[in-house]
OpenMM code with the backbone's topology and positions (N, CA, C; nanometers):
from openmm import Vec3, app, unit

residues = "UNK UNK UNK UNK UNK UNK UNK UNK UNK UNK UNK UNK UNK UNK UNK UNK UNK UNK UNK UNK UNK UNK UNK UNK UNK UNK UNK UNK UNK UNK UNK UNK UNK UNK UNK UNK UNK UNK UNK UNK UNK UNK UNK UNK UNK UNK UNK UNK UNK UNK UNK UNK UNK UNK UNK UNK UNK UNK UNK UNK UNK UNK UNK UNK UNK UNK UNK UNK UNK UNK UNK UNK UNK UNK UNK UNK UNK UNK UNK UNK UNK UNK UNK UNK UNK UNK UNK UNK UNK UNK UNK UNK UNK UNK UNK UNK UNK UNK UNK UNK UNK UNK UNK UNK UNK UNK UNK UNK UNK UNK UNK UNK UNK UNK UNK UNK UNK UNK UNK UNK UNK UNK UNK UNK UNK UNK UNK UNK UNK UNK UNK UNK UNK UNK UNK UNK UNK UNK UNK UNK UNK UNK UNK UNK UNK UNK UNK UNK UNK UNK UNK".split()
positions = [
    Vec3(-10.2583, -12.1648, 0.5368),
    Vec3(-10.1680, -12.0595, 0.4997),
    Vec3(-10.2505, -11.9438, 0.4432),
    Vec3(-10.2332, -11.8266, 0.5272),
    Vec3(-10.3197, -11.7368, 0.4278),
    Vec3(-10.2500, -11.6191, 0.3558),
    Vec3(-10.2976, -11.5552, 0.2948),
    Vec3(-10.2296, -11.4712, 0.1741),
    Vec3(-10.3127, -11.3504, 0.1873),
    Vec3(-10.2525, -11.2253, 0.1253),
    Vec3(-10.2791, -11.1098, 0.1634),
    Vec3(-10.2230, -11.0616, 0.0356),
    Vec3(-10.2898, -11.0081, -0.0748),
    Vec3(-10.2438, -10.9273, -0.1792),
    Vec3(-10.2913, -10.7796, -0.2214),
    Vec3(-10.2202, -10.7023, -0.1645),
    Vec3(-10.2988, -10.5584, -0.2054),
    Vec3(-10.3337, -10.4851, -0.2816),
    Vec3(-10.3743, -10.3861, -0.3453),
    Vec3(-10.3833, -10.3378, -0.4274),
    Vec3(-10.4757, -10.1985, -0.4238),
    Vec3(-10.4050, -10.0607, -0.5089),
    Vec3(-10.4646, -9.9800, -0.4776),
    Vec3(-10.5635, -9.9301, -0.5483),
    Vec3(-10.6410, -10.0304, -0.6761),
    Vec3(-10.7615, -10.0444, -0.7249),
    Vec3(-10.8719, -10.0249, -0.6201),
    Vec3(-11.0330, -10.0040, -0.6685),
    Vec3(-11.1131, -10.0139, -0.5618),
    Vec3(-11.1495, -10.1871, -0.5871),
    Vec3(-11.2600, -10.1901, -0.4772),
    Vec3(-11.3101, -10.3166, -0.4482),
    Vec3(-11.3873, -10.3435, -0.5707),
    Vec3(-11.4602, -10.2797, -0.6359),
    Vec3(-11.5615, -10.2839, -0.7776),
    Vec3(-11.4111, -10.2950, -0.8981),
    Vec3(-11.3176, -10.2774, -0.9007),
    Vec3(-11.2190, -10.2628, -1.0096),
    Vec3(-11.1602, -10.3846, -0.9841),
    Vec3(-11.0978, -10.3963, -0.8811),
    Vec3(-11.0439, -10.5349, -0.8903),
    Vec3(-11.1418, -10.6715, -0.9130),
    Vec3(-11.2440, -10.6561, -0.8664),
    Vec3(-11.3464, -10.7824, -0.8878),
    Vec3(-11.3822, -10.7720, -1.0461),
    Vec3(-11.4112, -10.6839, -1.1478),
    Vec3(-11.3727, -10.6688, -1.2815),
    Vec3(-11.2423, -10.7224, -1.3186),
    Vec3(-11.1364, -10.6899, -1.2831),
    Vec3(-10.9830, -10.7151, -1.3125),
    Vec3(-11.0145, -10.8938, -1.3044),
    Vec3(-11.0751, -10.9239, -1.1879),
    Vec3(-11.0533, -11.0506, -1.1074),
    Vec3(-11.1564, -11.1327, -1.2513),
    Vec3(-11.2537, -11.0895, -1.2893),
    Vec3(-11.3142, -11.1346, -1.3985),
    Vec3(-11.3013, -11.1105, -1.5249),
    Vec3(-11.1984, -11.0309, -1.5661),
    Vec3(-11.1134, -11.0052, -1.6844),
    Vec3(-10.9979, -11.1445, -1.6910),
    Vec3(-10.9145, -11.1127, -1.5908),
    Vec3(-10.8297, -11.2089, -1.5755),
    Vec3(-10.8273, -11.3846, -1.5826),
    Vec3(-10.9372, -11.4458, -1.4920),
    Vec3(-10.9736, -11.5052, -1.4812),
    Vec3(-11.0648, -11.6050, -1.6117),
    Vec3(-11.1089, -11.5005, -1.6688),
    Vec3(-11.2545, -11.5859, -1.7427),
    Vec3(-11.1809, -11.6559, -1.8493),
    Vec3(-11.2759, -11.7931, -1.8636),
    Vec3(-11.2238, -11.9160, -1.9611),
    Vec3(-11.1780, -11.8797, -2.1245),
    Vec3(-11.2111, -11.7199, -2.1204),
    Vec3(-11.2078, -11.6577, -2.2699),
    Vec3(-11.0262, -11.6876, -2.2958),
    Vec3(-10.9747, -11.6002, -2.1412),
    Vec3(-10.8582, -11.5853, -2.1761),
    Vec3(-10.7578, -11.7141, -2.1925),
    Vec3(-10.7978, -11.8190, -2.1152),
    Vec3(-10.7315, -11.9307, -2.1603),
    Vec3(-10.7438, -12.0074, -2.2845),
    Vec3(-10.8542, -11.9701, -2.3842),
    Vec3(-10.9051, -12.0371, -2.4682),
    Vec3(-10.7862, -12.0423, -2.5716),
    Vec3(-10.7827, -12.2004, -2.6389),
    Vec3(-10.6577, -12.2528, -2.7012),
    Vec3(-10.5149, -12.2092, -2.6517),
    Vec3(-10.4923, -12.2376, -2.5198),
    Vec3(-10.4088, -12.2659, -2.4427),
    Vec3(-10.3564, -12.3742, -2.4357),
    Vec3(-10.2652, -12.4698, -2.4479),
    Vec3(-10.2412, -12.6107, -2.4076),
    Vec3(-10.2625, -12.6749, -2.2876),
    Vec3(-10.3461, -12.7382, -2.2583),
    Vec3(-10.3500, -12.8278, -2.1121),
    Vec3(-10.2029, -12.8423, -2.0406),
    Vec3(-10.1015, -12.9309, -2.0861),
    Vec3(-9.9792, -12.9534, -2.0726),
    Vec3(-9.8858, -12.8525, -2.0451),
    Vec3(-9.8993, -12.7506, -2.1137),
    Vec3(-9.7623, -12.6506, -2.0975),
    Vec3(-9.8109, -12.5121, -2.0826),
    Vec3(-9.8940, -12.4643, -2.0761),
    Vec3(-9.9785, -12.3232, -2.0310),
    Vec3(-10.0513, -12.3536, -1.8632),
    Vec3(-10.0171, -12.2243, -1.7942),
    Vec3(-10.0769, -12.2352, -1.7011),
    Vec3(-10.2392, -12.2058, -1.7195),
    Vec3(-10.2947, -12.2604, -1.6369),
    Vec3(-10.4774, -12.2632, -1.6660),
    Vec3(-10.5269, -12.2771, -1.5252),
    Vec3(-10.6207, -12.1626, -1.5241),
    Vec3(-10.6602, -12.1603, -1.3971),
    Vec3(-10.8482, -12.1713, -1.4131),
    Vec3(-10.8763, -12.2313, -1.3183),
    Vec3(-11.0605, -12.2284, -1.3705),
    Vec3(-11.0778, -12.1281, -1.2148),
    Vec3(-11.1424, -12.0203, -1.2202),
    Vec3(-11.2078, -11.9415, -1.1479),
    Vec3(-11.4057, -11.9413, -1.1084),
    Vec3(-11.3799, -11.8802, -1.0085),
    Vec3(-11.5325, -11.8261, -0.9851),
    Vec3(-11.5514, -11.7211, -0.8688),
    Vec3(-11.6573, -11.6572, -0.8924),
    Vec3(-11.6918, -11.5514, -0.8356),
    Vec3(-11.8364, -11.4934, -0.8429),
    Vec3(-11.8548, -11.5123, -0.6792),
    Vec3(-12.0032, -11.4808, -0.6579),
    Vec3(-11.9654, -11.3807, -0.5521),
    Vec3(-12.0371, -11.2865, -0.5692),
    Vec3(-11.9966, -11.1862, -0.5226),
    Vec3(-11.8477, -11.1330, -0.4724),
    Vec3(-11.8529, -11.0891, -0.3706),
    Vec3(-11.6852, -11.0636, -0.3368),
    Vec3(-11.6012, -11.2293, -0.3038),
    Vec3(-11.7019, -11.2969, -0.2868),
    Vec3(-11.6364, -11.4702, -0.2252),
    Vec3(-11.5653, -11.5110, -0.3987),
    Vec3(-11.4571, -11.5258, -0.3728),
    Vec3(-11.3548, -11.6020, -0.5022),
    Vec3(-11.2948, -11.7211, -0.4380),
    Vec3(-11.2846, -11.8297, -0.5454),
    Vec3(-11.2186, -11.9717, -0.5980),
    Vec3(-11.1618, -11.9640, -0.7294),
    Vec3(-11.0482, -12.0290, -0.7030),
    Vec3(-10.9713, -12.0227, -0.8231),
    Vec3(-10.8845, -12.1722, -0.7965),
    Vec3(-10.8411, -12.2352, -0.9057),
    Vec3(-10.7779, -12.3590, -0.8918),
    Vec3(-10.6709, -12.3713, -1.0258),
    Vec3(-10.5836, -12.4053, -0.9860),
    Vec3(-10.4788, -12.4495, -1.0877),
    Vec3(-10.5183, -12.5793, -1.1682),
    Vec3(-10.5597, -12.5775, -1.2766),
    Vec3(-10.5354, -12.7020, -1.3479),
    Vec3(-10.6437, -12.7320, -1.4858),
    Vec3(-10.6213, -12.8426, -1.5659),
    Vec3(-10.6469, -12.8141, -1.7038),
    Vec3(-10.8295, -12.8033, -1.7004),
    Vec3(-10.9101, -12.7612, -1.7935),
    Vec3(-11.0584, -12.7499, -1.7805),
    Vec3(-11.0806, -12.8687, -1.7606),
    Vec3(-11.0110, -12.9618, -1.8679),
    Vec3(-11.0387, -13.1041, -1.9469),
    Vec3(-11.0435, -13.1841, -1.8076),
    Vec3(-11.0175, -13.1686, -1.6899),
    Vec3(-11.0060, -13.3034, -1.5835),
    Vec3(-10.9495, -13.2223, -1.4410),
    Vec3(-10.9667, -13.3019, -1.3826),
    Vec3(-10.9464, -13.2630, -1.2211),
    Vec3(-10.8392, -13.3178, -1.1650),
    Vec3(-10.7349, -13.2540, -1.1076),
    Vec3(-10.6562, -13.3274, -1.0076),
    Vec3(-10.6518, -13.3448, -0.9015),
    Vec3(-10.6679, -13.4680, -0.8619),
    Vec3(-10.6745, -13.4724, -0.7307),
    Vec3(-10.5974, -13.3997, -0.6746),
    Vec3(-10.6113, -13.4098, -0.5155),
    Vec3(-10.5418, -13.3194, -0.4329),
    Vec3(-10.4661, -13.2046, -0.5223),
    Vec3(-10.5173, -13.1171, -0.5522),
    Vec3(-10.4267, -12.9911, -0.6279),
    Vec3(-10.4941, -12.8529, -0.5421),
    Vec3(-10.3976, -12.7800, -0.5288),
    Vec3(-10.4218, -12.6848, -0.4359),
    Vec3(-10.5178, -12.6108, -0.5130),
    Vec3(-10.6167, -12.5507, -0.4348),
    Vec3(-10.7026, -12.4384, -0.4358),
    Vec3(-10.6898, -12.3475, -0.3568),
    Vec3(-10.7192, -12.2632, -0.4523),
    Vec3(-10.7845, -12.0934, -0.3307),
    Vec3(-10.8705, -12.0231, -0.3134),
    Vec3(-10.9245, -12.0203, -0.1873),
    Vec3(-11.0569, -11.9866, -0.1534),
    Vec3(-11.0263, -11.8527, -0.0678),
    Vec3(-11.1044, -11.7697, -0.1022),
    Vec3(-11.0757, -11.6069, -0.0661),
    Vec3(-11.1637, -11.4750, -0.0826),
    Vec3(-11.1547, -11.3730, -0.0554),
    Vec3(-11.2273, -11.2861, -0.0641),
    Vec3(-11.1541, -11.1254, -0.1542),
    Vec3(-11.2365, -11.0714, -0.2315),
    Vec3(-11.2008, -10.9620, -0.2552),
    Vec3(-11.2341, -10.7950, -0.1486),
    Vec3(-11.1743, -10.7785, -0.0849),
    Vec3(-11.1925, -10.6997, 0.0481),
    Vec3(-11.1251, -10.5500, 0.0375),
    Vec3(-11.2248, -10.4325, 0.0830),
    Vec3(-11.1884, -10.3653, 0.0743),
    Vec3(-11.1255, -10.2756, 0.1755),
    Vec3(-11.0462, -10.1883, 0.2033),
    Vec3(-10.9613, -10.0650, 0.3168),
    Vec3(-10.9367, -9.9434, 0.2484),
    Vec3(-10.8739, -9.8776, 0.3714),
    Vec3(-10.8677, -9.7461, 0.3063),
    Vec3(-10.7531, -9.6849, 0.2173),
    Vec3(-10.7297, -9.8219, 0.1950),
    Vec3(-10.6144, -9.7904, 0.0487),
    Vec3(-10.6263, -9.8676, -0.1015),
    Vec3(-10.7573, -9.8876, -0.0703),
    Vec3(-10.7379, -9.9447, -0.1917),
    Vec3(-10.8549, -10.1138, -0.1683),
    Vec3(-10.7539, -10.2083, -0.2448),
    Vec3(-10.8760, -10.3329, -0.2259),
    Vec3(-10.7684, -10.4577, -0.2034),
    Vec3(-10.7777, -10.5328, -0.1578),
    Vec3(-10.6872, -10.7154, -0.1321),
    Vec3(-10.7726, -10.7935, -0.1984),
    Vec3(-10.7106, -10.8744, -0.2336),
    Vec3(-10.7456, -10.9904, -0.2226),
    Vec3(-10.6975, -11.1090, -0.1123),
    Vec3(-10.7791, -11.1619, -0.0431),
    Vec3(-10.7358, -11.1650, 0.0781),
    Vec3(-10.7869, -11.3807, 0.0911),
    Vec3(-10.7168, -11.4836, 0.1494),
    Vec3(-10.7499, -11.5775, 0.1723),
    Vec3(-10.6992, -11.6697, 0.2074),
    Vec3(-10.7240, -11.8398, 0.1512),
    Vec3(-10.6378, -11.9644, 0.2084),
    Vec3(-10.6150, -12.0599, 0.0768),
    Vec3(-10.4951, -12.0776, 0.1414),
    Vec3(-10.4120, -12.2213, -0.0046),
    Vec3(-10.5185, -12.3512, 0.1148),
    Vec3(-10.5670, -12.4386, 0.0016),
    Vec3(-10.6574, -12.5629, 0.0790),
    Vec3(-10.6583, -12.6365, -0.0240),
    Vec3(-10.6924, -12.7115, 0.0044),
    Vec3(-10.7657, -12.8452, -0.1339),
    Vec3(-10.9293, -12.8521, -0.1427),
    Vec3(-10.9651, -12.9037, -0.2444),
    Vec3(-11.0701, -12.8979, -0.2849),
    Vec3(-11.1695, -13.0214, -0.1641),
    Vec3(-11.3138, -12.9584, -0.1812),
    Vec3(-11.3697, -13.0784, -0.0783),
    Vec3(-11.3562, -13.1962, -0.0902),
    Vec3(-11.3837, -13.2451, -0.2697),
    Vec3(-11.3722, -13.3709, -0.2690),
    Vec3(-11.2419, -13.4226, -0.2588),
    Vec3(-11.1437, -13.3635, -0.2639),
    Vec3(-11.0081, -13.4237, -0.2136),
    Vec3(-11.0303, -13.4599, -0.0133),
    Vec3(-11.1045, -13.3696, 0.0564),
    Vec3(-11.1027, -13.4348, 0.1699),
    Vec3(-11.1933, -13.5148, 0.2079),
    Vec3(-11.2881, -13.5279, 0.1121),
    Vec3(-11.3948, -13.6670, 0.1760),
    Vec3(-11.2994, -13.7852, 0.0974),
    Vec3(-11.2762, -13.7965, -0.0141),
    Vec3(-11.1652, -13.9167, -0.0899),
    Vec3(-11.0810, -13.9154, 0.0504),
    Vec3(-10.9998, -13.8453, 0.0999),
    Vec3(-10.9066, -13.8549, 0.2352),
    Vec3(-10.9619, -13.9194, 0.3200),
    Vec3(-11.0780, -13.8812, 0.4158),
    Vec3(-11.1815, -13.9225, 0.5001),
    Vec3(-11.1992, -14.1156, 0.4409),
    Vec3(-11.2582, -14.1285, 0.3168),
    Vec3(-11.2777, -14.2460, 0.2966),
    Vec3(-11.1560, -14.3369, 0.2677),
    Vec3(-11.0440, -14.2643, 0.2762),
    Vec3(-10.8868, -14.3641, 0.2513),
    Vec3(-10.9011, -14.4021, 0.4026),
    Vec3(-10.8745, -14.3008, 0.4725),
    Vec3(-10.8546, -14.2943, 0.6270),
    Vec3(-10.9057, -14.4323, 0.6940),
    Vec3(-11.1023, -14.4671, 0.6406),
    Vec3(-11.1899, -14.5139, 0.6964),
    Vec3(-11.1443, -14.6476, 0.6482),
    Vec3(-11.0979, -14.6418, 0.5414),
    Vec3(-11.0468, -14.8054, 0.4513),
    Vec3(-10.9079, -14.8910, 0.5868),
    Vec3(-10.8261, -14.7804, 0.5664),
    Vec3(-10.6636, -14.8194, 0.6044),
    Vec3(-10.7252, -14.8422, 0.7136),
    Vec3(-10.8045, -14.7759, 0.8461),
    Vec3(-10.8150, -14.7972, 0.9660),
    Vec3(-10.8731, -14.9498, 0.9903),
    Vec3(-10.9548, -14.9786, 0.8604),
    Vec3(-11.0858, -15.1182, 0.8788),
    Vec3(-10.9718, -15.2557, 0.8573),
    Vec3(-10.8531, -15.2035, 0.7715),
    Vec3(-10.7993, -15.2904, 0.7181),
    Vec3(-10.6726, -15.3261, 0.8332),
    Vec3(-10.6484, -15.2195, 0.9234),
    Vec3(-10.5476, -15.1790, 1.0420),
    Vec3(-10.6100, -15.2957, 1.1468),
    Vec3(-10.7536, -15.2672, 1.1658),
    Vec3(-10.7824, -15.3387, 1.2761),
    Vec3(-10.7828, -15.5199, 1.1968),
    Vec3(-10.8079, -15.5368, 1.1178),
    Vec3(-10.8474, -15.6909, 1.0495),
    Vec3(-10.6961, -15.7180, 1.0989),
    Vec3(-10.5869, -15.6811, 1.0610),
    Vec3(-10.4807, -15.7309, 1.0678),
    Vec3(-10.4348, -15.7250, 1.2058),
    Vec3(-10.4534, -15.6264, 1.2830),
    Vec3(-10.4636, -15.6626, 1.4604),
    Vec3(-10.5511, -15.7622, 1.5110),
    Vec3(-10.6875, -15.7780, 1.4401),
    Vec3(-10.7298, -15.8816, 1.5540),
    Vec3(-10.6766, -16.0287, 1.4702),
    Vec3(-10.5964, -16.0185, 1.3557),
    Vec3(-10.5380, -16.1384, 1.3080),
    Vec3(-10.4055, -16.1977, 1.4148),
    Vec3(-10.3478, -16.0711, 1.4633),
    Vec3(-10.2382, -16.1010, 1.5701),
    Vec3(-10.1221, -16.0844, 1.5505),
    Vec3(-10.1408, -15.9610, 1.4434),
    Vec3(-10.0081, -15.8430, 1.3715),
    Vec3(-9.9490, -15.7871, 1.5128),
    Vec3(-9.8360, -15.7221, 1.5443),
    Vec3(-9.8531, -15.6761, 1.6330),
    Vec3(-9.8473, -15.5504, 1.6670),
    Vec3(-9.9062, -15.4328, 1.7551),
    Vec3(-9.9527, -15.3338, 1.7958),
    Vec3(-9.8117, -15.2781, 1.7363),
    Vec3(-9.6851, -15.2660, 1.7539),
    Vec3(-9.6148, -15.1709, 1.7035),
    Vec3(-9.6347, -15.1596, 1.5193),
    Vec3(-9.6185, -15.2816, 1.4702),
    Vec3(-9.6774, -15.2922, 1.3082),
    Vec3(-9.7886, -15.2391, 1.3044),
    Vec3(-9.9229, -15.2096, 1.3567),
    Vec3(-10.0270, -15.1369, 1.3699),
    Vec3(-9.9766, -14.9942, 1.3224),
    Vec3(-9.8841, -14.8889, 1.4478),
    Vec3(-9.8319, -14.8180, 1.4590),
    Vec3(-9.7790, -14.7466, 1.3583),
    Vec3(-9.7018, -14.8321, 1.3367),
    Vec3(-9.6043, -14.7936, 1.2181),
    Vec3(-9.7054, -14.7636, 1.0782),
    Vec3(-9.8183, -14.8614, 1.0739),
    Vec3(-9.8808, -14.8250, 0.9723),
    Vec3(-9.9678, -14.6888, 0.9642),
    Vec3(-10.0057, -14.6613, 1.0728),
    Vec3(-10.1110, -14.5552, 1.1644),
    Vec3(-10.0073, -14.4080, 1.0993),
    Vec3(-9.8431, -14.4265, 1.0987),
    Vec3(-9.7806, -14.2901, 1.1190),
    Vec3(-9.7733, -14.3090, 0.9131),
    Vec3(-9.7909, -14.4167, 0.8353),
    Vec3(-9.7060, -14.3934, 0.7211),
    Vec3(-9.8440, -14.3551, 0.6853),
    Vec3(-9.9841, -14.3652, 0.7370),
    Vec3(-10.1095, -14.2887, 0.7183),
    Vec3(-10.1384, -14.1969, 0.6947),
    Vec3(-10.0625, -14.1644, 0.7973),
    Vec3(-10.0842, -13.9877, 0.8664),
    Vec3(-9.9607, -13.8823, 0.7468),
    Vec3(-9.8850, -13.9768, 0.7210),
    Vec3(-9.7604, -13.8885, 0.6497),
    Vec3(-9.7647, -13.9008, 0.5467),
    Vec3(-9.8611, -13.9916, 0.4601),
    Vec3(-9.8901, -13.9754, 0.2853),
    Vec3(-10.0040, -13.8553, 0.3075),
    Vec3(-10.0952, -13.8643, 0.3469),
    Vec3(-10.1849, -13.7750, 0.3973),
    Vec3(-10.1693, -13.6378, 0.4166),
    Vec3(-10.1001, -13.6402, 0.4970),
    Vec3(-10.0049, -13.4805, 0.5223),
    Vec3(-9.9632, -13.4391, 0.3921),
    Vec3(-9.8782, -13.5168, 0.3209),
    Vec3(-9.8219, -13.5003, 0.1766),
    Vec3(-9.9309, -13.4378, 0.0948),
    Vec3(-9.9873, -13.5434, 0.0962),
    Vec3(-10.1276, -13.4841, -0.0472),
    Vec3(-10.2255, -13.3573, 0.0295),
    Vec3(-10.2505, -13.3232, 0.1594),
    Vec3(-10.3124, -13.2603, 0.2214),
    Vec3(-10.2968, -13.0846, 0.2401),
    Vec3(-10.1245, -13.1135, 0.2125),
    Vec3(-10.0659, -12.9731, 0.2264),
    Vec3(-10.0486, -12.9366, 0.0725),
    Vec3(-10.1034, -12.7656, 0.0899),
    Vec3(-10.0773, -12.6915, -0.0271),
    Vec3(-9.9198, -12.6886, -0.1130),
    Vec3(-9.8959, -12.7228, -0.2101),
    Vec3(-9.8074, -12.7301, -0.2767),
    Vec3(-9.7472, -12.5773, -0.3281),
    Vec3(-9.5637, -12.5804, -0.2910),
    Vec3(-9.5259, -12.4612, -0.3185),
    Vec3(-9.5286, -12.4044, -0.4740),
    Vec3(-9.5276, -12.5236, -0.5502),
    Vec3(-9.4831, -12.4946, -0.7205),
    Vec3(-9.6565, -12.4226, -0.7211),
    Vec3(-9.7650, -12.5015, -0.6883),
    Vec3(-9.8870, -12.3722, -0.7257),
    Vec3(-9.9536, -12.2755, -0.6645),
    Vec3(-9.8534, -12.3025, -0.5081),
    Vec3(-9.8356, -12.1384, -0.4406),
    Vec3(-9.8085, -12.0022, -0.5252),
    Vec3(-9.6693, -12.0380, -0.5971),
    Vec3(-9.6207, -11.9368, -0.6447),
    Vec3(-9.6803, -11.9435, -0.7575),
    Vec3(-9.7706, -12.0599, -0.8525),
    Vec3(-9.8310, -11.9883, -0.9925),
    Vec3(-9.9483, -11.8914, -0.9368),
    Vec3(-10.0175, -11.9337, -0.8543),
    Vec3(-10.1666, -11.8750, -0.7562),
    Vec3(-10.0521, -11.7087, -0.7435),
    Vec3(-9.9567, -11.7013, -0.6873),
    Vec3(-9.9191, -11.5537, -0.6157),
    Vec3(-9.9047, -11.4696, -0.8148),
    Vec3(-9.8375, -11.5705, -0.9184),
    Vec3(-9.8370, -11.4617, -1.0005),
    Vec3(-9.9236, -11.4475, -1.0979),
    Vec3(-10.0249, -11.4774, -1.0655),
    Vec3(-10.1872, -11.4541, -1.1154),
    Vec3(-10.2462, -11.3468, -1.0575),
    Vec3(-10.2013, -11.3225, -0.8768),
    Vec3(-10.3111, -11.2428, -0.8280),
    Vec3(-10.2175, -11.1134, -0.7938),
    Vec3(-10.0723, -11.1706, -0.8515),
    Vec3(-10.0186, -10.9994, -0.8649),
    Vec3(-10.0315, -10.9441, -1.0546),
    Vec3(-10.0894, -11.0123, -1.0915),
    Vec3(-10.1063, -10.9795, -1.2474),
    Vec3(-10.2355, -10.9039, -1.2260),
    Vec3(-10.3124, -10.9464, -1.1203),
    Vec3(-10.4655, -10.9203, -1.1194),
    Vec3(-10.4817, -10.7673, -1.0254),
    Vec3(-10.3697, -10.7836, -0.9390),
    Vec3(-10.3705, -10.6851, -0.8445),
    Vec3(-10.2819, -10.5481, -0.8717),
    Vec3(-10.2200, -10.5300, -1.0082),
    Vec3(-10.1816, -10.4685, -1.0725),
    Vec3(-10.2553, -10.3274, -1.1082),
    Vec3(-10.1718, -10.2301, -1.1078),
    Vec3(-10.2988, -10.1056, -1.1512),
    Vec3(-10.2775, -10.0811, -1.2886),
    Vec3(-10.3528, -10.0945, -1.3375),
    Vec3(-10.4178, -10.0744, -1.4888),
    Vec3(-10.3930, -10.1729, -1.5503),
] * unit.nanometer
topology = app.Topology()
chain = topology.addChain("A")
for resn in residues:
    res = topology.addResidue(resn, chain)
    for name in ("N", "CA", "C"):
        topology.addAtom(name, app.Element.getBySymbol(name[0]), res)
């Protein structure tokens, strides 16, 4: 899913804004639990930003990976809702488990539709945890219209 946020800041103002906004200052004594908290980074125009507390990681929790980009009106922030890598190698190694454990029970003499059936409830927890979540779609959109704001 990609996202497109404009703004008629320049490309040097918003990447300031983007590091005003962002930096761990402003969350500091925030509550984990009930404050939104975002951990950022930014190397050059390339930005990451992730929803969730400093203190620990959530699995599968949406990230956004993106660019600060400039036109002739101004500057975007421009990118994709994804999950973090190690959420897709943890995926990759569920995948590699269920499949080892799929075949043990086929060559036990389960039968190919029970295979099946297990193959699709695979594919559809997967999908679940895999796809970007709408509740931190919309915290991610009102961060980067706070950010994309003029003045």
């Amino acid at each position: 899913m990609t996202m497109i946020m404009k703004s008629k800041l320049t490309k040097r103002q918003l990447a300031e804004r983007w590091d005003e906004r962002t930096s761990p200052q402003r969350f500091a004594g925030s509550d984990d639990m009930f404050d939104n908290i975002f951990v950022a980074d930014r190397k050059g125009d390339k930005i990451k930003v992730a929803f969730k507390p400093r203190t620990g990681t959530y699995l599968f929790s949406t990230v956004f990976r993106g660019r600060i980009t400039e036109d002739e009106e101004g500057s975007a922030i421009t990118g994709k809702y994804t999950k973090s890598d190690a959420d897709y190698v943890i995926a990759g190694i569920l995948v590699i488990i269920f499949t080892a454990v799929l075949k043990a029970l086929y060559d036990r003499g389960i039968g190919a539709i029970k295979i099946y059936i297990g193959m699709l409830i695979c594919a559809a927890v997967l999908f679940v945890f895999l796809v970007p979540k709408r509740g931190a779609i919309k915290k991610y959109r009102e961060l980067f219209k706070d950010i994309t704001q003029n003045g």
